[in-house]
C-alpha positions in Angstrom: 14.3 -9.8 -10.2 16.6 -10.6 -6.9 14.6 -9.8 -3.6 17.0 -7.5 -1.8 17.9 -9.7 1.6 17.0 -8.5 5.1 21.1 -7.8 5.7 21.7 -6.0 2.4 19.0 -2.4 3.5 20.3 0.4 2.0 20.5 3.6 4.0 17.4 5.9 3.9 19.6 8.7 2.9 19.8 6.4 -0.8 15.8 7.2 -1.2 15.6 10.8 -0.6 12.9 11.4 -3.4 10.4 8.6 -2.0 8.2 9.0 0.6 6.3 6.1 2.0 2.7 7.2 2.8 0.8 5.0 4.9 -2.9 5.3 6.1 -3.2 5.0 10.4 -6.3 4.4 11.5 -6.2 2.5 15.7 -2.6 0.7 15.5 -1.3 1.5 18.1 -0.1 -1.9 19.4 2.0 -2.3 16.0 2.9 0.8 14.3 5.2 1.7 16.5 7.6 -1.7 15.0 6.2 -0.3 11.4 7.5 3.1 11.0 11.1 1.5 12.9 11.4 -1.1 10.2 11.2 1.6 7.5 13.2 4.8 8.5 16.5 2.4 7.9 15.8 2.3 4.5 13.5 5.4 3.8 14.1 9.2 5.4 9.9 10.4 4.2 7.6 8.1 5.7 4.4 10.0 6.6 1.6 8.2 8.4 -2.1 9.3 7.6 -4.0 9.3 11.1 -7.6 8.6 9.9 -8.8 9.7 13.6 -7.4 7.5 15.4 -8.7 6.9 19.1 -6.0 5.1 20.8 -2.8 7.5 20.4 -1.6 5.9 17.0 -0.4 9.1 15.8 1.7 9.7 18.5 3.2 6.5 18.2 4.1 6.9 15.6 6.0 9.8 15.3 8.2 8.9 18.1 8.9 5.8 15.9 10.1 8.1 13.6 7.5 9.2 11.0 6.0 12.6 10.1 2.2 13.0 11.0 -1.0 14.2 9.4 -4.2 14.0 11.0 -7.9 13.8 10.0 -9.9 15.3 12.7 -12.5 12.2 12.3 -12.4 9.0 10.6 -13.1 9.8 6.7 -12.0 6.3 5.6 -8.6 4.5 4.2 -9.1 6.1 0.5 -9.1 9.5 1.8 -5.9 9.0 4.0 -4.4 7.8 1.2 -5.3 10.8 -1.4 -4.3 13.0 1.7 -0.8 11.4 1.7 -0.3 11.6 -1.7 -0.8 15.0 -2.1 1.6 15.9 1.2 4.1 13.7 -0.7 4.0 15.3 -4.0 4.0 18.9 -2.5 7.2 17.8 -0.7 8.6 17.2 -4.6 8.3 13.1 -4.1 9.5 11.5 -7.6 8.2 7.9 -5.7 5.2 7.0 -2.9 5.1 3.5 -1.7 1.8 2.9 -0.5 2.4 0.3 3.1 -0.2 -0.8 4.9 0.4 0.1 9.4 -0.5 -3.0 10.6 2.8 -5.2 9.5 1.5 -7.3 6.9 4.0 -6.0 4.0 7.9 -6.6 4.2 10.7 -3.3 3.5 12.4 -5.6 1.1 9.7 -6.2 -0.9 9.3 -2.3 -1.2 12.5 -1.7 -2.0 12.8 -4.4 -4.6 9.8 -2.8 -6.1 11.3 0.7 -6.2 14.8 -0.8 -7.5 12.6 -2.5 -10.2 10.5 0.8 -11.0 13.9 3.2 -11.2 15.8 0.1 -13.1 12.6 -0.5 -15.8 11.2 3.0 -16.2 8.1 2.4 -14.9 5.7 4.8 -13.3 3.8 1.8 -11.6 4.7 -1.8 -9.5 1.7 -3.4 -7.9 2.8 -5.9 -5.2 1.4 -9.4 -6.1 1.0 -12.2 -3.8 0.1 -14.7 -6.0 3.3 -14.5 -8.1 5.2 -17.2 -5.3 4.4 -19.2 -3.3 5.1 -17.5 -0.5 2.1 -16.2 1.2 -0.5 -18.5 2.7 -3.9 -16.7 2.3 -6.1 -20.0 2.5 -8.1 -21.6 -0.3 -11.9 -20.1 0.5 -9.9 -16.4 0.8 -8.0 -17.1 -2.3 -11.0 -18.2 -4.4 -12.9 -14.6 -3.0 -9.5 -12.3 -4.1 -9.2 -14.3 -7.4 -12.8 -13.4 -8.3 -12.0 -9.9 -7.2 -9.2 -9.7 -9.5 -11.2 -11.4 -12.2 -13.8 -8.7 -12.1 -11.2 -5.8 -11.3 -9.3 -6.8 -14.6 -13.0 -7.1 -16.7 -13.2 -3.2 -16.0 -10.2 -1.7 -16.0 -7.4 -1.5 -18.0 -4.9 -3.3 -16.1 -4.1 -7.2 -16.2 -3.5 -7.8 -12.6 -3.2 -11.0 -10.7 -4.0 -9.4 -7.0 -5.6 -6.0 -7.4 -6.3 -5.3 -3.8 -2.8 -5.2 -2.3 -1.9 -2.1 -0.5 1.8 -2.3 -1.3 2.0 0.0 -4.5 4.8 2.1 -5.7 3.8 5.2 -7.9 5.7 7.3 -9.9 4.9 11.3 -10.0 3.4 11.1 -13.8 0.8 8.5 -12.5 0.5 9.9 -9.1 -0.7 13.1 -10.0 -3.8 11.5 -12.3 -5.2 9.8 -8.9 -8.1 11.4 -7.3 -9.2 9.1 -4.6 -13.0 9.2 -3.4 -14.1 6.3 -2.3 -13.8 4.8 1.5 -13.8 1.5 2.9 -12.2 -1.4 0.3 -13.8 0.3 -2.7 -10.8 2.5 -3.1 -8.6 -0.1 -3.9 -10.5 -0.8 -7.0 -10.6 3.3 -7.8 -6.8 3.4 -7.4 -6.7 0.7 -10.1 -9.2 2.1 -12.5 -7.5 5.2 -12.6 -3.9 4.1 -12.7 -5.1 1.7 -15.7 -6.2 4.9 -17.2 -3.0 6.7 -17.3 -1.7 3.9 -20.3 1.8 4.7 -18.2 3.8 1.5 -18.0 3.5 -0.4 -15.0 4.3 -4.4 -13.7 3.9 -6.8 -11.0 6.3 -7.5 -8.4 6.3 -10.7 -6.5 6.1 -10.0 -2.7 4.6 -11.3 0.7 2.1 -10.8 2.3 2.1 -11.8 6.3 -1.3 -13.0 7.9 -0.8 -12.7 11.5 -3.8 -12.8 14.0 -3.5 -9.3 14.5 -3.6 -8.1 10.9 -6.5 -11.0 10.1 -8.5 -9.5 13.1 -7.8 -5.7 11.5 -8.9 -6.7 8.4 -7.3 -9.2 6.5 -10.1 -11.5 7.6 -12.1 -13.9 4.9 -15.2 -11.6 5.5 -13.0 -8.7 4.5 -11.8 -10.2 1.4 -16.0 -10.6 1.3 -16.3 -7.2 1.7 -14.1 -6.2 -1.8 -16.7 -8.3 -3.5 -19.2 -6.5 -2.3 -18.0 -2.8 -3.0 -17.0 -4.4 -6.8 -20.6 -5.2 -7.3 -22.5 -2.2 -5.8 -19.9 0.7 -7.4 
């Protein structure tokens, strides 16, 4: 499918029953340029502040998002089963799962939702090893690759980059996801129990940009590391 170019956004007020849910957790610096490059395009976009420290949440509601705060810092799985929930009380038919610290692109969301409404499918997983496109680095390839080796040997998905946070999910799956696990472990969970619904889902090629602000957040080798790590000892 046609990526939707950077001058062809269509108005938020075209995505009314989508809501964008993403998990906040000390982003201050970048959020802010977040939430502005998705309100063009989407009118819901709720950030999860996961008790934040340095004024993230205020940031980004004067950016334009609504806000929902954890008193304390309870982990990127449970901001992310805490959005879902305010989305789907809020009647969402979509969530679009983005990550706050500006490593996924609006296009590739919307491209995803287009392809989700067009195909009938309850689920798009982002993959960034469909193009060529993003530049991860051989020794963090080789560690996601065996992630989504062991990923696809126990669930029942057939994924080629199970750990990326851009998702779009339908109501029907939505409401069969009961996150519980923290740290990178939930990105695995979400999978398991998304496999589980037997709803149909696909992969969407999309992008995934490694500055040296998002590789210092998270996005670093010993990160990807990290996913191996929580696959083994779950």
């Amino acid at each position: 499918m046609t990526s939707l170019s950077s001058g062809a956004l269509p108005p938020a007020h075209t995505n009314p029953d989508t809501w964008v849910v993403i998990p906040l957790f000390n982003e201050a610096t970048v959020i802010g340029e977040v939430v502005a490059g998705l309100v063009p395009s989407f009118c819901n976009v709720v950030c999860i502040d996961d008790g934040s420290t340095d004024g993230s949440g205020e940031v980004a509601r004067a950016a334009g998002a609504k806000l929902v705060r954890h008193p304390i810092n309870l982990g990127q799985g449970a901001a992310l089963q805490t959005g879902f929930e305010y989305a789907l009380q809020r009647g969402a038919t979509f969530v679009i799962t983005f990550d706050a610290d500006g490593q996924h692109r609006v296009v590739d969301a919307l491209s995803m939702l287009r392809r989700a409404r067009d195909e009938g499918l309850s689920i798009v997983f982002g993959s960034r090893f469909l193009d060529d496109r993003t530049k991860p680095g051989l020794l963090k390839k080789i560690v996601l690759k065996t992630a989504v080796w062991v990923t696809n040997l126990t669930t029942r998905t057939r994924l080629t980059d199970a750990h990326n946070g851009l998702r779009v999910i339908r109501e029907d799956a939505l409401r069969r996801v009961k996150l519980r696990q923290d740290r990178m472990a939930h990105g695995t969970e979400i999978v398991v129990q998304l496999g589980r619904t037997g709803l149909p889902y696909a992969e969407e090629p999309v992008e995934v940009i490694y500055s040296e602000y998002s590789k210092a957040k998270g996005q670093s080798l010993l990160n990807s590391v990290n996913i191996l790590i929580d696959l083994v000892i779950r």
